[in-house]
C-alpha positions, 0 to 999 in steps of 0.5 A, a space after each residue: 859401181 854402186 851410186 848413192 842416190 839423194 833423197 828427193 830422187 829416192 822418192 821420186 823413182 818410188 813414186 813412179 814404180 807405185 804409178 806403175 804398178 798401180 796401173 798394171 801393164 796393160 791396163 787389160 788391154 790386147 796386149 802390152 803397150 809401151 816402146 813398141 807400141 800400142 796394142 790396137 793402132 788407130 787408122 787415123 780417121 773416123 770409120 764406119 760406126 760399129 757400136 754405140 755407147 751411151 753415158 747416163 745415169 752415171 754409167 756407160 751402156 752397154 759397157 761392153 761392144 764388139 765392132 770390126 776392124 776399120 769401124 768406130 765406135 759412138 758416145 754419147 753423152 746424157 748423163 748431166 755433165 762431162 767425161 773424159 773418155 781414155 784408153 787404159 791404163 789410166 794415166 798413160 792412156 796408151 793402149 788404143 790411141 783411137 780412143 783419144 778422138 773422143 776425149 771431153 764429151 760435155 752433156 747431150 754432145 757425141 763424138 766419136 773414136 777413130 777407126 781400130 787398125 787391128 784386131 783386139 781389145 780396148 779398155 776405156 774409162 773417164 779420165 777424171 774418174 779412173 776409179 769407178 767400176 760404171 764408167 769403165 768399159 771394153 771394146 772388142 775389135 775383130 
């Protein structure tokens, strides 16, 4: 049986197919994320630190590294002012919630992700600028 749906909802539902195809499934990331999870689980607790990334100039450098199992990874902050550093797919943030240890980095601070859990990839990017390509990055957990 066939329901009628108002206006306000219509467009409601279109707005959140658009969000999601806008951000992709998996933002790039190890695997899907969603219900069942997400692709790299987080142990939960700042490990070994595996790799270094370094926000200046406008970018993040190396905005590539690959760490272990178990191991975090550093940011550091000298760029003049503050990122939010996310897990893709922006805006869920939901494909590595190691990442979210980070969050706000404000200039000259560093912190640092939690461990990875498993083996896969992480794609990163700051929160308040999703869009731009030098402030997005990949972590390679093996």
């Amino acid at each position: 049986m066939e329901r009628a749906i108002g206006g306000s909802t219509q467009l409601a539902l279109a707005g959140a197919l658009a969000a999601m195809v806008a951000c992709g499934g998996n933002g790039g990331g190890g695997g899907p994320a969603g219900p069942s999870g997400p692709a790299v689980p987080s142990t939960g607790s700042v490990g070994a630190i595996g790799a270094t990334i370094t926000i200046a100039n406008g970018s993040v450098s190396p905005s590539q590294v690959t760490i272990a199992v178990g191991q975090s990874v550093r940011v550091v902050n000298s760029n003049g002012r503050s990122h939010d550093i996310s897990s893709d797919p922006h805006p869920a943030h939901t494909n590595c919630p190691s990442i979210a240890n980070v969050g706000l980095v404000a200039n000259g601070q560093t912190k640092d992700t939690h461990g990875f859990a498993a083996a896969g990839s992480c794609g990163f990017h700051d929160h308040n600028d999703p869009d731009n390509a030098a402030l997005k990055g990949r972590i390679t957990i093996q």
